[in-house]
Backbone as CSV, one residue per row, in Angstrom:
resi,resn,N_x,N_y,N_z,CA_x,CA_y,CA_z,C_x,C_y,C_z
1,UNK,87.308,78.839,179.088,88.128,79.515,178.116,87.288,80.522,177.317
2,UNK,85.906,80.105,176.838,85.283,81.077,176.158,84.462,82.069,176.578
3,UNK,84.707,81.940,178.012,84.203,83.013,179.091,85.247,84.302,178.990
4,UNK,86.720,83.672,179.473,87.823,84.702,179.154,87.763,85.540,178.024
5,UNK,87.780,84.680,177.441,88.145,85.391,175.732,86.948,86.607,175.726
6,UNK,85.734,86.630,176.012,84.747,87.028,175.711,84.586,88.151,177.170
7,UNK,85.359,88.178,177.932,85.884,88.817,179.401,86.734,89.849,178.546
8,UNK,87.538,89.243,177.974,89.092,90.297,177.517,88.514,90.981,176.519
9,UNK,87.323,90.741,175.895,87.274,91.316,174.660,85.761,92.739,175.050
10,UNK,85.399,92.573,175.813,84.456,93.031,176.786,83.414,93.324,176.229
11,UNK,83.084,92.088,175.900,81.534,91.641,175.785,81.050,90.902,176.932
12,UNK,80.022,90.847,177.418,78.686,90.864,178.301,78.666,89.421,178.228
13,UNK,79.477,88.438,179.146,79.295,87.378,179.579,78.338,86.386,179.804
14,UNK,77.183,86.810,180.293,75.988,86.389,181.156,74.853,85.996,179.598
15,UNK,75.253,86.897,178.582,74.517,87.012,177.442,74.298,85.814,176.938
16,UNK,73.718,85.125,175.713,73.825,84.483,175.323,74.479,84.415,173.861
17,UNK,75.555,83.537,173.486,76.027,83.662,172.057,76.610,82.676,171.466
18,UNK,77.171,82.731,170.594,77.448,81.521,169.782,78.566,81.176,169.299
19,UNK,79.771,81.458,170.651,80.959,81.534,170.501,81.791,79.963,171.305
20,UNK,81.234,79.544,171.752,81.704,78.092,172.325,82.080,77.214,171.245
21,UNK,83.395,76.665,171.697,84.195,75.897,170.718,83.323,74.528,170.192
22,UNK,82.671,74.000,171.516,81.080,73.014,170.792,80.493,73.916,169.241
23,UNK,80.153,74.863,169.482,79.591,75.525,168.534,79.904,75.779,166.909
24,UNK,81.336,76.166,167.229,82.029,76.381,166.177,82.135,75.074,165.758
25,UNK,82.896,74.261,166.503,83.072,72.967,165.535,81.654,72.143,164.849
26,UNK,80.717,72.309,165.302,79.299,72.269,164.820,79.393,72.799,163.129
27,UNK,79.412,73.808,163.467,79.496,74.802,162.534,80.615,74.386,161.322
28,UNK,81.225,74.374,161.709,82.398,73.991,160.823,82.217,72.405,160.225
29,UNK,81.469,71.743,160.565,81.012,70.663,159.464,80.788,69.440,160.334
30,UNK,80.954,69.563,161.808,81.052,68.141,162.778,79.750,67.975,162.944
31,UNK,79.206,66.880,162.954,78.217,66.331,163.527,78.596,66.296,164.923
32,UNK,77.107,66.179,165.671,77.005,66.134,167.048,77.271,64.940,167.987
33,UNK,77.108,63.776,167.130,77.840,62.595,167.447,79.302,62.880,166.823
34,UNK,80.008,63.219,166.186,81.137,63.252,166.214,81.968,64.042,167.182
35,UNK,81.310,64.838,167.174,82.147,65.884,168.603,81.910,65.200,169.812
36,UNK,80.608,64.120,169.965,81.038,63.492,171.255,81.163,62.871,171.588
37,UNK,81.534,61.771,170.425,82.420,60.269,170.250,83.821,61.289,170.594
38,UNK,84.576,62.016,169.957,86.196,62.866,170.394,86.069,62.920,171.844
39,UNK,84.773,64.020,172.125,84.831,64.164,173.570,85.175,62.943,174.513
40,UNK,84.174,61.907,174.436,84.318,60.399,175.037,86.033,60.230,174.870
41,UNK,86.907,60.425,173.831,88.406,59.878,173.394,88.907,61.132,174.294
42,UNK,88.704,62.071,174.413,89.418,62.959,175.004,89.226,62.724,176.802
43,UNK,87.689,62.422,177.305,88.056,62.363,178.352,88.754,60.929,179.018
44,UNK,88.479,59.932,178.174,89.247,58.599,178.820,90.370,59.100,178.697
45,UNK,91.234,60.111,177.676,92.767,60.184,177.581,93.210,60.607,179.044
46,UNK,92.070,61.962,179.408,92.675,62.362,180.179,92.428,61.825,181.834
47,UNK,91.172,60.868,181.579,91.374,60.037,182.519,92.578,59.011,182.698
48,UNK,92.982,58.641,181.508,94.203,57.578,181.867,95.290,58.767,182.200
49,UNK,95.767,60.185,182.402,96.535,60.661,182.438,96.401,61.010,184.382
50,UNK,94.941,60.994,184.636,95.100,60.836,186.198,95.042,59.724,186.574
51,UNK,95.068,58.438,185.915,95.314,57.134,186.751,96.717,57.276,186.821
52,UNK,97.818,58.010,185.620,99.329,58.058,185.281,99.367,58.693,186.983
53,UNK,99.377,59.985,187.498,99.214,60.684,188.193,99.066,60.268,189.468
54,UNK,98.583,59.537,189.654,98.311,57.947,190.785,99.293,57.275,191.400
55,UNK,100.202,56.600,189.600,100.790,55.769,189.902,102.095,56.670,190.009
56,UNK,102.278,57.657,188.974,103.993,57.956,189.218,103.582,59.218,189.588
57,UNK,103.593,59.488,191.200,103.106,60.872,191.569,104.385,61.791,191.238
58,UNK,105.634,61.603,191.093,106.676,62.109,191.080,106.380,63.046,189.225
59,UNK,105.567,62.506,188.820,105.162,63.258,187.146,104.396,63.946,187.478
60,UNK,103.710,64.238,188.567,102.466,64.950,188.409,102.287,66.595,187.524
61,UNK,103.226,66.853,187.892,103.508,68.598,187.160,103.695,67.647,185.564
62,UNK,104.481,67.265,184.844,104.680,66.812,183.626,103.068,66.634,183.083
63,UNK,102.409,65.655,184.241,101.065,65.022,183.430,100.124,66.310,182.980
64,UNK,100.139,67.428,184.257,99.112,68.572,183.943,99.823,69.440,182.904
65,UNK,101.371,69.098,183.034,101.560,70.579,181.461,101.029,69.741,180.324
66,UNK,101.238,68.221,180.144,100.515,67.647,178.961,99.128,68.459,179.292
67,UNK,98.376,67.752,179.974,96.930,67.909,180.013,96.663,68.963,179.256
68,UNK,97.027,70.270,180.047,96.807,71.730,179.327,97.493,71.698,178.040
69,UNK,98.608,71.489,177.727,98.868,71.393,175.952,98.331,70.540,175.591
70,UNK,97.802,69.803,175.423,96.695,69.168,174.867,95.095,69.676,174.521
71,UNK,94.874,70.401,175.522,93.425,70.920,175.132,94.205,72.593,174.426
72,UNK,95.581,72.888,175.373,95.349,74.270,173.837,95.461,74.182,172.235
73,UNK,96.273,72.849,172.051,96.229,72.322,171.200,94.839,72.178,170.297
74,UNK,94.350,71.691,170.891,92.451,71.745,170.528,91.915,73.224,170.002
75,UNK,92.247,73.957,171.302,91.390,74.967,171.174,92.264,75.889,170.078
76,UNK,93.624,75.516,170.038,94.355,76.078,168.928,93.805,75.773,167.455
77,UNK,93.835,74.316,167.324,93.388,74.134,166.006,92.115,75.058,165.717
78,UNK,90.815,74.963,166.332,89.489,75.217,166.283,89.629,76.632,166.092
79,UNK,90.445,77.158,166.311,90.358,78.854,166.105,90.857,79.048,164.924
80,UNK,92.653,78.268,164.409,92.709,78.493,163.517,91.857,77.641,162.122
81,UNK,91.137,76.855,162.093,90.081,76.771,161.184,89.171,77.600,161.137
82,UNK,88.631,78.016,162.542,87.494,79.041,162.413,87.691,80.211,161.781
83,UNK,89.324,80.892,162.094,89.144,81.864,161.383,89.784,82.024,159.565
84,UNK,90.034,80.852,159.271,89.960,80.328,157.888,88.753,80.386,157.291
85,UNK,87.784,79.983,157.800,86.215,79.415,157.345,85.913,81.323,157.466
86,UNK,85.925,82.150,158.608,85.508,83.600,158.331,86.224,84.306,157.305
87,UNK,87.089,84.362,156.995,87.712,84.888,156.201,87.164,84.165,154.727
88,UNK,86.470,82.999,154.748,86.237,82.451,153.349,87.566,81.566,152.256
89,UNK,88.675,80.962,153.351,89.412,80.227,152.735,89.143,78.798,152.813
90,UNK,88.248,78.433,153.783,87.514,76.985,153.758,85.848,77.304,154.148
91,UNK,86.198,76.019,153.619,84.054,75.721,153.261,83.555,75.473,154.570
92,UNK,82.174,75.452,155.307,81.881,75.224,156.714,81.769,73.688,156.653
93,UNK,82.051,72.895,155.738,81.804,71.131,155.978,83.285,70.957,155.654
């Protein structure tokens, strides 16, 4: 995702920068064990969503539109805090 974004906006990919949603949420006040205690909760979720996938193959399209609204969901929130915190309407902790 932060390849795209950074594709559409046409900046130099290969570069190095400090635009990854790890990053930001860093930034924004998470500890590094906290982002990957979530991570750990996020991937068992979405592991139990391909054991779902397994059992009731007839959901399979349902389970992946969750899947993906679920992480835009994520990546939704994280932007709109981030660009709260740039603008100076919240604190970075």
């Amino acid at each position: 995702m932060t390849l795209v974004r950074r594709a559409l906006r046409g900046e130099k990919i290969w570069q190095a920068h400090r635009s990854h949603y790890y990053q930001r949420v860093v930034l924004l006040g998470a500890s590094h064990r906290q982002l990957a205690l979530a991570a750990y909760v996020l991937m068992v979720g979405m592991a139990a969503l391909a054991f779902a996938m397994l059992i009731l193959p007839k959901y399979t399209t349902w389970v992946l539109i969750m899947s993906a609204a679920i992480f835009m969901l994520i990546f939704l929130a994280i932007d709109v805090r981030w660009r709260r915190c740039v603008r100076g309407q919240i604190s970075m902790d």
